[in-house]
N, C-alpha and C positions, 0 to 999 in steps of 0.2 A: 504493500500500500504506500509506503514512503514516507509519511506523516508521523513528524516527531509523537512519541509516547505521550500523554496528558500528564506522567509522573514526571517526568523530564523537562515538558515545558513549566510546570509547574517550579519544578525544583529553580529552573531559570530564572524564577519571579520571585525574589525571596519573598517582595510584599506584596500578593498579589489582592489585596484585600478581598471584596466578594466576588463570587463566582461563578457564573450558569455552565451547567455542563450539558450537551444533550450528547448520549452516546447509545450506538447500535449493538447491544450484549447479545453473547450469540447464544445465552438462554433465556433470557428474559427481553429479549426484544430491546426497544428505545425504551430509554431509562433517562428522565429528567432530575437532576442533582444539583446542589445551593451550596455553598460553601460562604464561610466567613473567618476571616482574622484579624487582627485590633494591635493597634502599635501602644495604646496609650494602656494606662492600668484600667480606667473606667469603659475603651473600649473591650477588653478582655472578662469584666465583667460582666459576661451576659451568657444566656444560656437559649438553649432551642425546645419550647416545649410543646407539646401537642395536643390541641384541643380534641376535646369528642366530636368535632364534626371531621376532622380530619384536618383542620388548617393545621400550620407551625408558625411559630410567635418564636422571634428574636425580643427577647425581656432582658432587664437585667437582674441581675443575681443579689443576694443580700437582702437584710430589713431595710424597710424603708427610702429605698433607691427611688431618686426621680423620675419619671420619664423622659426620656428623649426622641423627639420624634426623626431624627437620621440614624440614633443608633440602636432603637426598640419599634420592633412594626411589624407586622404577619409579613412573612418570607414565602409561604407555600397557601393557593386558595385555591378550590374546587367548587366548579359551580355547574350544571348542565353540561353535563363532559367537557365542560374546557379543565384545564390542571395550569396553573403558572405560577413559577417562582422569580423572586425578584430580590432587589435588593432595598426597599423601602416601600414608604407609605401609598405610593402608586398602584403595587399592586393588587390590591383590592378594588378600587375603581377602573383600572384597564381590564380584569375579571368581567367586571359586570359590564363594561362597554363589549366584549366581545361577545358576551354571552347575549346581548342585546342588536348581533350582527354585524359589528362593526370591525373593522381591518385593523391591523397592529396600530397601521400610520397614524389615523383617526384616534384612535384608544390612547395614543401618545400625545394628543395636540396638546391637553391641560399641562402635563405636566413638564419640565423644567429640571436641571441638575440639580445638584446638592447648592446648597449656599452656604459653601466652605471655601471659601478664598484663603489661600491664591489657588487652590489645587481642584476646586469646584468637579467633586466626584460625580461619575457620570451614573444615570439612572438606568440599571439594567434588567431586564425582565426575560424568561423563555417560557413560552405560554403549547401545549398539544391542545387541540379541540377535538372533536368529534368526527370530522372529517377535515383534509386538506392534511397541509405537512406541518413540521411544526416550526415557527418561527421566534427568531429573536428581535428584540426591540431594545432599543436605548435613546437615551438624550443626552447629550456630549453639547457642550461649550466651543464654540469657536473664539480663537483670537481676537476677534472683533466683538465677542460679549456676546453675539449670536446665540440662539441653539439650534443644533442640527438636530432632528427627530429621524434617528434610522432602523429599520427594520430589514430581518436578514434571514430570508427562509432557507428550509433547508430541505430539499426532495432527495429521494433515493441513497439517504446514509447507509452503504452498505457495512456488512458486521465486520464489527470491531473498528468500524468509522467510528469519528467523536467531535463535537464543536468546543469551543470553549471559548466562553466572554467572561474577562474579569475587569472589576472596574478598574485595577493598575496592573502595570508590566516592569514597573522598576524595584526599587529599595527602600529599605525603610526611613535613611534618611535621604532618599533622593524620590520621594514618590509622584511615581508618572502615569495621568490617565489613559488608559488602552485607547484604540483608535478603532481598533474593528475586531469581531470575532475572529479565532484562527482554525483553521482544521488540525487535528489531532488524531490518535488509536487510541485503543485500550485493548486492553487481553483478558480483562476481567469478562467472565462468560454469567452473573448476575446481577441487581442490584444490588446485594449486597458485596460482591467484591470488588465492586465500582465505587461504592464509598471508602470502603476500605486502603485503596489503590488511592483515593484523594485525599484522606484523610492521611496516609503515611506521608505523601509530599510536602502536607503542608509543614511549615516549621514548628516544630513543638512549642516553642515561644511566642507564636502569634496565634495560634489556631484557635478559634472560639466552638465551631460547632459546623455541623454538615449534615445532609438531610439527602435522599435517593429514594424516587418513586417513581412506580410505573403507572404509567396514562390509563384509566378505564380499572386496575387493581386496587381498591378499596384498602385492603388487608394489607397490602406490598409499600407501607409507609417507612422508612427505615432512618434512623436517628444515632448522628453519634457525635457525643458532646464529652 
């Protein structure tokens, strides 16, 4: 296939903060995957937990912790066969605009980067539906203070193909927003070895938590914090 490993590229990112994985397992089909990591101490406090309707919630950790709404927000929502994971408070509303018929592009117009200057992290989301392929979406910052709304589908990922969008591709102190998704493998043959496989990349000193699910499997929700 050619395509750098997702351990490897990953390993290249020491910071890659969060992360959409959509990858082809050659037991478990396409398996959509969230990952997160935190340079600060109070980003490192948060944990991945899973409601009874099946969403997962980036919280933080501790008594009495504030909320923050860039660094605590449902990461994973399910709604009328769509499944999308994201990296903030968007994706709940781009959920219900798809669910509601509307195209990534459309579902992206509201929202906007992070308002984190100078670094203004870019909004990333990977959404499967019910039919069609499955696509990614984000909203990136132009040099001119712009936003660019792009969406990035993905037809015929053959097994052990892999996408990967993180919102940075540099270092911890040199952090730099991704610019586009990359193609990637994996070798892991289910969701659970596909978290596993992300979870070992990532740096034990930054890792907060990761999540691995399959489109349309209920039961197939997979957490490791």
């Amino acid at each position: 296939m050619g395509s750098i490993p997702v351990a490897e590229l990953l390993e290249g990112r020491p910071y890659p903060g969060r992360g959409c994985v959509l990858a082809n397992t050659a037991e478990d089909g396409p398996v959509l995957a969230y990952f997160v990591t935190g340079r600060s101490e109070a980003s490192r406090a948060r944990e991945l937990v899973v409601r009874d309707d099946a969403a997962v919630l980036v919280r933080a950790t501790g008594q009495g912790s504030e909320h923050d709404a860039l660094r605590h927000y449902q990461a994973v929502a399910r709604a009328e066969g769509w499944l999308v994971v994201g990296n903030g408070d968007h994706v709940s509303p781009v959920t219900a605009s798809l669910v509601a018929g509307n195209d990534m592009g459309t579902a992206l117009d509201p929202h906007s980067c992070e308002p984190d200057a100078p670094i203004f992290t870019p909004r990333i989301c990977l959404a499967s539906g019910p039919s069609g392929r499955p696509v990614f979406g984000y909203v990136r910052r132009r040099p001119d203070g712009g936003m660019d709304r792009v969406t990035w589908s993905v037809a015929d990922l053959a097994e052990g193909g892999a996408v990967l969008l993180s919102t940075y591709d540099g270092t911890v102190e040199g952090v730099r927003p991704s610019r586009c998704p990359v193609e990637t493998a994996t070798g892991s043959g289910t969701a659970a070895e596909l978290l596993d496989e992300l979870w070992a990349a990532l740096s034990p000193d930054l890792r907060v938590g990761a999540v691995a699910v399959r489109p349309g499997a209920l039961g197939q929700l997979l957490v490791n914090r």
